[in-house]
C-alpha positions in Angstrom: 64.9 81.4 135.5 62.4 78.7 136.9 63.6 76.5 134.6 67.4 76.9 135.4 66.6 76.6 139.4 64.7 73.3 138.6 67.9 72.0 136.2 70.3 72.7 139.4 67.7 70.9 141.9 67.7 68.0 139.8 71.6 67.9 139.4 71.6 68.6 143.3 69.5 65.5 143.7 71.4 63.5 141.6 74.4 64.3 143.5 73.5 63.8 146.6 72.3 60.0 145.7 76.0 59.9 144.4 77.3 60.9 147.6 75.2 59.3 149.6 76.5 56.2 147.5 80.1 56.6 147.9 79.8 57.0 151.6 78.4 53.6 152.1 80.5 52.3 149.5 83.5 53.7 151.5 81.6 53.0 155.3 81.6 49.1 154.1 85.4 49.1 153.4 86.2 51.0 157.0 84.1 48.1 158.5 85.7 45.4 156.8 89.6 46.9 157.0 88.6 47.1 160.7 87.3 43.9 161.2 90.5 42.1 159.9 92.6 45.0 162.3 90.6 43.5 165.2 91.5 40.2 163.9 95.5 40.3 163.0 95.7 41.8 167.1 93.9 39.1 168.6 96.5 36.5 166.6 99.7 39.4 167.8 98.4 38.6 171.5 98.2 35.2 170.9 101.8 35.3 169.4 103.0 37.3 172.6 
């Protein structure tokens, strides 16, 4: 029983690295897709 509690810690902890992971994996694409919104309205106002 101790043994299978310390198996799902472990697999807990390894997931949450994953997670942890993606989100700044997926938190560095928001930045940049954001960055070049910012960018392509600033040349639309300059257009206008």
């Amino acid at each position: 029983m101790a043994s299978e509690i310390n198996l799902l810690r472990q697999k807990n902890a390894r997931l949450m690295v994953e997670n942890t992971e993606f989100k700044a994996k997926y938190n560095v694409k928001n930045v940049k897709r954001d960055s070049e919104n910012a960018e392509l309205k600033a040349k639309v106002i300059k257009l206008e």
